[in-house]
N, C-alpha and C positions, 0 to 999 in steps of 0.2 A: 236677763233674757225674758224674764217671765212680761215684764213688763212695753213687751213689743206683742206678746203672745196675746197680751191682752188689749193692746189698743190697737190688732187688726180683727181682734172680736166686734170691737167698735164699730157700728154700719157711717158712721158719719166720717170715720177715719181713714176706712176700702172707699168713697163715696171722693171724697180729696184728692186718693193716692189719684184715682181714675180719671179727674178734672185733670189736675197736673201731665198727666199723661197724654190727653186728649189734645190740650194744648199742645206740648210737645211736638205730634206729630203735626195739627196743625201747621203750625208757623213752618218744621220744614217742608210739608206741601208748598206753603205759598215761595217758599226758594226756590222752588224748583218745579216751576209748573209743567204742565201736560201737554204735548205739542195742540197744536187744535186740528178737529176733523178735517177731512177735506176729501173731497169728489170730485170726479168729472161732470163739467157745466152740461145741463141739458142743450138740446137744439135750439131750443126760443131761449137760453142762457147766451148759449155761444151770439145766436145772430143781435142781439141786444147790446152785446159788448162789443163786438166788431170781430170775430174771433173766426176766420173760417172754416167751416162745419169738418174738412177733411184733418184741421189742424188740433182739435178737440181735446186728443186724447192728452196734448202735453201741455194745455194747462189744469188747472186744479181750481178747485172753488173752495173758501174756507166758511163753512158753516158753523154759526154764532148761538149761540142759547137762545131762543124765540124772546123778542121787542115786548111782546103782548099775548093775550091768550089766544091770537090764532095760530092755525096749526102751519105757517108756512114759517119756515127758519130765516133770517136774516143771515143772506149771504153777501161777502167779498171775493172776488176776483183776484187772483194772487196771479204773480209772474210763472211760465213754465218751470218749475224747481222740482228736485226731487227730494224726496224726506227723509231720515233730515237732512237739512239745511247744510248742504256742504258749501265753501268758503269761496271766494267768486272766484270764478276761472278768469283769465285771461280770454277776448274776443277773439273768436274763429276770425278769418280771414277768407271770404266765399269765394272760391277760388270758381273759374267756368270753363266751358271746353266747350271751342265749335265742333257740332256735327261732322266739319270739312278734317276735322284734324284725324278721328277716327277713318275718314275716307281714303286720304292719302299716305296714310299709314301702309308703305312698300312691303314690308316685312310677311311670311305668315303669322297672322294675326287669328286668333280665337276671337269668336263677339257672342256674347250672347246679350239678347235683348227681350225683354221682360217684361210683361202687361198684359190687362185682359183684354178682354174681346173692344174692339173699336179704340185703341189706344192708337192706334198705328203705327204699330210695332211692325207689318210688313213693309207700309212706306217708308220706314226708317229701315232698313234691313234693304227693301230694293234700290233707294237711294246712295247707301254705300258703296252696293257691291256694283253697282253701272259705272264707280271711280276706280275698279280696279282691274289692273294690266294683268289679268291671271286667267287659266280656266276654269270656267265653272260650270257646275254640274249641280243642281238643285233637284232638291228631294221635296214634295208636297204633294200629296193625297189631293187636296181640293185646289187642285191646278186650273186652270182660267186662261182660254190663248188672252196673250200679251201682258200674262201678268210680270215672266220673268225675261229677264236679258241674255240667256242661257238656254241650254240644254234642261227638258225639265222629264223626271222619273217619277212614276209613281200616281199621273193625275186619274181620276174617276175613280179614287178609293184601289187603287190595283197595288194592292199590297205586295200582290207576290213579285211585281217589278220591284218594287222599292228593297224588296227582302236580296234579290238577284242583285240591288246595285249594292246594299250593304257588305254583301261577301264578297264582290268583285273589289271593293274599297280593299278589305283588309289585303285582299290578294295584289292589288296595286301598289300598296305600303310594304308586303315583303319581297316585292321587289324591288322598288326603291333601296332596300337597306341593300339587299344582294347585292346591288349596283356600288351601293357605299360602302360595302364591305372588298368588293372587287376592286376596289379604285377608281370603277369607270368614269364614275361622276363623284366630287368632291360634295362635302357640305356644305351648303350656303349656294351650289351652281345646281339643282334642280328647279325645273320649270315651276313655278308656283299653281297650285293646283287648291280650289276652294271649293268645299261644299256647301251647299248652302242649305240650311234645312227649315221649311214652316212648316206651325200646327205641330210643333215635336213632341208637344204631350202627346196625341193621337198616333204620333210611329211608335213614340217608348210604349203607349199599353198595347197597342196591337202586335209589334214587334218587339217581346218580352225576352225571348229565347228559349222558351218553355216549347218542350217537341222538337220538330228540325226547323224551327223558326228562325231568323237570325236573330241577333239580339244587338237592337238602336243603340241603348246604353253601352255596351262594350263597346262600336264602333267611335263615339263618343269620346270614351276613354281612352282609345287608340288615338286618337289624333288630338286631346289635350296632352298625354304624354310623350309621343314619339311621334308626331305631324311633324313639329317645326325643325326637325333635324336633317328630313327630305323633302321641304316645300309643301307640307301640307298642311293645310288647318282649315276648321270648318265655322260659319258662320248661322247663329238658326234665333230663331224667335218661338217664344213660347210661352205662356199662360200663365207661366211663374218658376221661379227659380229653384224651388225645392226639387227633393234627389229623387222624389217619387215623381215628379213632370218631366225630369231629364231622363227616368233609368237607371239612376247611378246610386240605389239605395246604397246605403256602407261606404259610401265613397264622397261623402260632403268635403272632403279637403279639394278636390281634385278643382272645384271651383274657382280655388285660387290660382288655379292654372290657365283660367281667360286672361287673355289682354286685357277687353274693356267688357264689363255689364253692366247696360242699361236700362234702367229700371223709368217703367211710363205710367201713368195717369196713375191711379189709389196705390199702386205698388211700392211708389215715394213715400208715401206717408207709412205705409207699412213692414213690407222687405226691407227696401232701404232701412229704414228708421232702426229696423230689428238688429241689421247688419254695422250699425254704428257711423250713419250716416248725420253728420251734424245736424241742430236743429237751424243753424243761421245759412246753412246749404238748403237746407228743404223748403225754409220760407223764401229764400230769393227763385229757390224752381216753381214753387206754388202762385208767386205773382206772376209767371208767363201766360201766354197763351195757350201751350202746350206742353206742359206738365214733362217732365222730363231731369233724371241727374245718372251719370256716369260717375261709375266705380270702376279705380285700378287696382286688384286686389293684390297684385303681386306687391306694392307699397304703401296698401292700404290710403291712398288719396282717393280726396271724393269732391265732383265737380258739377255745376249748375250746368247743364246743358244749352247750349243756344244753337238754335236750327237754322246756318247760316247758309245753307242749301234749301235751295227747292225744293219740295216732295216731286218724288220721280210716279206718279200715278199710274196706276193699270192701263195698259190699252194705248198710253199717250208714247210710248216707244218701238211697240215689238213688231215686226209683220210671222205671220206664221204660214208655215208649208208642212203638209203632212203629205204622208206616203202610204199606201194601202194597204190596207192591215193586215194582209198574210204573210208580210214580209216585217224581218226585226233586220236593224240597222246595228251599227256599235257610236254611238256620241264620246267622243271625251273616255275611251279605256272603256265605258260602263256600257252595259249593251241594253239598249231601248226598247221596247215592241213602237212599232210604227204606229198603232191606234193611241202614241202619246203624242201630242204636237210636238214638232224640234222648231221651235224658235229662233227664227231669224234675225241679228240685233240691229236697230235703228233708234239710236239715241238722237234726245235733241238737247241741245244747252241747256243743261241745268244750272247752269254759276248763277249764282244770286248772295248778291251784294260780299263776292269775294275778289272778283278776279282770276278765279281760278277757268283755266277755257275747258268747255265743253265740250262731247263726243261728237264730233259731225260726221254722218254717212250721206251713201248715197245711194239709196236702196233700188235694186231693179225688183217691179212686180211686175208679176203677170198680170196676166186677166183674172184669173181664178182667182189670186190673191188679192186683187182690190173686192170683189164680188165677197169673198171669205171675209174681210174687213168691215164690208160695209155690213153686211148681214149680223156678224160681231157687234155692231151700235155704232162705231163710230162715222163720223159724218164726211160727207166729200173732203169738206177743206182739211179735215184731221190728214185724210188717207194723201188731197195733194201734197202735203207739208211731207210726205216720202217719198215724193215723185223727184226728177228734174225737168228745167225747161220754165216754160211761161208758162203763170199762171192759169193761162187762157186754155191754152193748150193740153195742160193738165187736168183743168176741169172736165175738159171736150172729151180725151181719154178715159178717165174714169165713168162720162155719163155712155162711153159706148162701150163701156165693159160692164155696167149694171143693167144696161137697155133702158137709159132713163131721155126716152126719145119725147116723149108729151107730157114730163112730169114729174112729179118724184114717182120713182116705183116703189112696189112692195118687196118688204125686207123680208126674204127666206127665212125661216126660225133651222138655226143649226145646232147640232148636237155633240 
């Protein structure tokens, strides 16, 4: 032993053992190398490689030890992957869904639809609900005559209607069951009854339930769990999908309780995405003109949306009639104050490129109501296309309910 004791005295001996070793670990390094770095491409990355700036985040860039002594790193563009490297999957199959198919959907159906500001999450949302054989009663703060097809609660910020139609809701729904529990009416034979709600972040923060407020999100959750047992369910558009936009904090399962959510413009790339939305789904919605994919979450399927409807546009269906505002009216069970417009419905064909035939009326207006129209923006030939009769004659009417005797006249600014 002494003789090991003395040839690790040896500096040239400790100097060897440490080579030997140094090697060692060497060589298994180079076995088993180190994944390589990788980032997300900048903006002038992305548009250099063809990469669409919303689509960014799923690919990676693989940064290389610098070429030269300048300070910019030589990078590669690698496929969207995740690290590591897991084994090739099998190709998705982009599965899509017309617009029309959520429309004709008989049943009460749940929809929520999802996007921010100028997605057109309402034209997608008024376009539906003008296909369906139900009543409706729509909730919106920032109500607009001839936005909706319906009875509308709640327009010029007037909370406290919207609050009065919330608790008349639930009181609507336990009678329905009383009914169901009576016998009087069976399950599946109640009239189909739809709410339709925009702007629902702005009802869930204002209508919180905090004090004798009513409270949006519990309504909410009244009619994802026990709507469709007596013909109800509600349809609403909203700024995004989380439980703090709906009301429904503590309650993220109940989501799965929609039919269909539709997720529009940056929402695809992000919610969706979040929610498990494939990447070969989001690039076939990403090359549309209108950004758009539907989620079934009861089966977890997810579908390219194609907008094989018309947009149904503000103003281009409704005629409106108000009534003076010291009197309140009851629309559809909910009771209104009269200083809300109760909208009159006059649909025109929307079918586009289905087949599907459109709403045709045949709306009587008065005087007042062409004059209310016109003042509204829209133009004679809009307002004749609600008339019947000859065109001629139609025009002739309208110009002697506005007094457009030498002219066009001046449009009233209304309120």
């Amino acid at each position: 032993m002494d003789w090991i004791v003395n040839a690790l005295n040896d500096p040239f001996v400790g100097l060897g053992i440490l080579g030997v070793l140094s090697a060692y670990f060497w060589l298994i390094q180079r076995r088993d190398p180190k994944p390589p770095k990788t980032r997300m491409p900048t903006v002038e990355e992305a548009k250099a490689l063809g990469i669409p700036l919303d689509m960014r985040s799923f690919y990676t860039i693989e940064v290389n030890a610098p070429a030269s002594k300048s300070n910019a790193p030589a990078s590669k563009v690698s496929v969207p992957v995740s690290l590591p490297v897991q084994p090739a999957q099998p190709a998705v199959k982009v599965q899509s869904m017309n617009l029309s198919t959520i429309a004709a959907d008989a049943g009460p159906v749940n929809v929520l639809i999802a996007g921010p500001k100028g997605s057109g999450k309402t034209t997608v949302l008024r376009t539906i609900i003008t296909r369906r054989n139900a009543e409706l009663i729509a909730l919106d703060p920032h109500n607009s005559p001839g936005k909706w097809p319906c009875s509308v609660v709640g327009g010029g910020l007037n909370w406290t209607a919207i609050d009065g139609a919330l608790r008349t809701m639930s009181a609507e729904m336990q009678r329905r069951f009383v009914q169901l529990d009576r016998g009087e009416i069976r399950e599946g034979e109640f009239p189909l009854r739809v709410y339709v709600g925009d702007e629902f972040l702005s009802i869930s923060q204002e209508l919180d339930g905090r004090g004798a407020k009513a409270h949006a999100g519990k309504s909410l959750i009244e009619r994802l769990v026990n709507g469709r047992k007596v013909g109800e369910c509600i349809m609403i558009a909203s700024q995004n999908d989380t439980v703090e936009a709906l009301g429904i904090q503590g309650n993220a399962d109940l989501k799965g309780c929609f039919d269909y959510i539709i997720y529009l413009g940056a929402l695809v790339s992000t919610r969706a995405k979040f929610h498990g939305c494939p990447l070969p789904i989001i690039e076939a919605a990403m090359r549309q003109p209108r950004v758009g994919v539907v989620w079934h979450p009861e089966r977890n399927n997810w579908y390219a949306l194609v907008y094989d409807l018309a947009p149904v546009l503000e103003g281009d269906m409704l005629s409106v009639t108000t009534s003076p505002a010291s009197s309140t009216s009851v629309v559809g069970h909910i009771p209104v104050s009269d200083e809300v417009p109760v909208l009159a419905v006059s649909l025109p064909d929307t079918a586009h490129d289905t087949g599907i035939a459109g709403i045709a009326t045949d709306p009587i207006l008065s005087d007042t109501d062409i004059r209310r129209l016109y003042n509204n923006g829209l133009s004679k030939n809009k307002i004749a296309e609600r008339l019947a009769g000859k065109k001629q004659d139609r025009l002739a009417r309208i110009a002697a309910a506005i007094g457009d005797d030498d002219g066009e006249p001046t449009r009233a600014l209304t309120v």
